[in-house]
N, C-alpha and C positions, 0 to 999 in steps of 0.2 A: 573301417566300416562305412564311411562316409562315400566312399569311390561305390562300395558297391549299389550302396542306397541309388548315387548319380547313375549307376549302369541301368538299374529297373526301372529309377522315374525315368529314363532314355528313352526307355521299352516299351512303359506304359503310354506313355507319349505319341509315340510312333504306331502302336496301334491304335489306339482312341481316334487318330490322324485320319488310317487306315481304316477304320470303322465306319467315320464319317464320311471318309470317298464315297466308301463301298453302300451305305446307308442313301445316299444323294441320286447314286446311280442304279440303284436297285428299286428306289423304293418312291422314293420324291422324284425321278423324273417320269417316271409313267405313269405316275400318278396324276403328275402336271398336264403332261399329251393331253390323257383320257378327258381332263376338265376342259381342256384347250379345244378337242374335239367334240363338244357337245356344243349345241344351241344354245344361245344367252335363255333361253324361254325354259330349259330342261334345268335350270341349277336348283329349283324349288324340288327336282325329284329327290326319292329317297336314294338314289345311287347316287347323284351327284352328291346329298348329305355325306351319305358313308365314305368317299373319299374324301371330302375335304374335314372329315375326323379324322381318317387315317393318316394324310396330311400333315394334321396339327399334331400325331402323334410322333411321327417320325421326326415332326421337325423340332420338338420338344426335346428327342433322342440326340439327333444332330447336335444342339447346339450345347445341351449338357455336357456329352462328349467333345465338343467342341472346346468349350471351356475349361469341363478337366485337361486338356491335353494343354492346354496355355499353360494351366496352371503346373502342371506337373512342368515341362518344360522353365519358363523361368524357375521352378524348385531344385530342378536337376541345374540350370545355368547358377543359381544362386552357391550350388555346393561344389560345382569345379572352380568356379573362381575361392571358395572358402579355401580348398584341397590346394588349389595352387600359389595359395599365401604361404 
């Protein structure tokens, strides 16, 4: 039971991994430009507001995902080396 537990946290991992590229590159970097491309004078607007919530929410997303996927990974390292005693 335990190999196959290690196969899924493997999986889970690898997409969480995969989430987070794709999350960075979808979402957090045009998000970034658009801020990048505005005047320092424009950041009090309400556009500028609304991306840098959306911002805070993806980046919330990121790093959660991000840190499941550590976590599952050492979980899944923890159970091959158990499997391999």
């Amino acid at each position: 039971m335990s190999r196959i537990a290690g196969i899924i946290l493997i999986f889970l991992c690898t997409t969480a991994a995969w989430v987070v590229l794709g999350a960075t590159i979808m979402v957090t970097v045009p998000i970034n430009k658009e801020l990048e491309a505005q005047p320092a004078t424009d950041y009090p607007s309400d556009r500028s507001q609304s991306l840098v919530k959306n911002w805070s929410r993806a980046h919330a997303v990121r790093t959660t995902l991000g840190i499941g996927a550590f976590v599952c990974a050492v979980a899944a390292s923890n159970l091959g080396s158990r499997h391999a005693k």
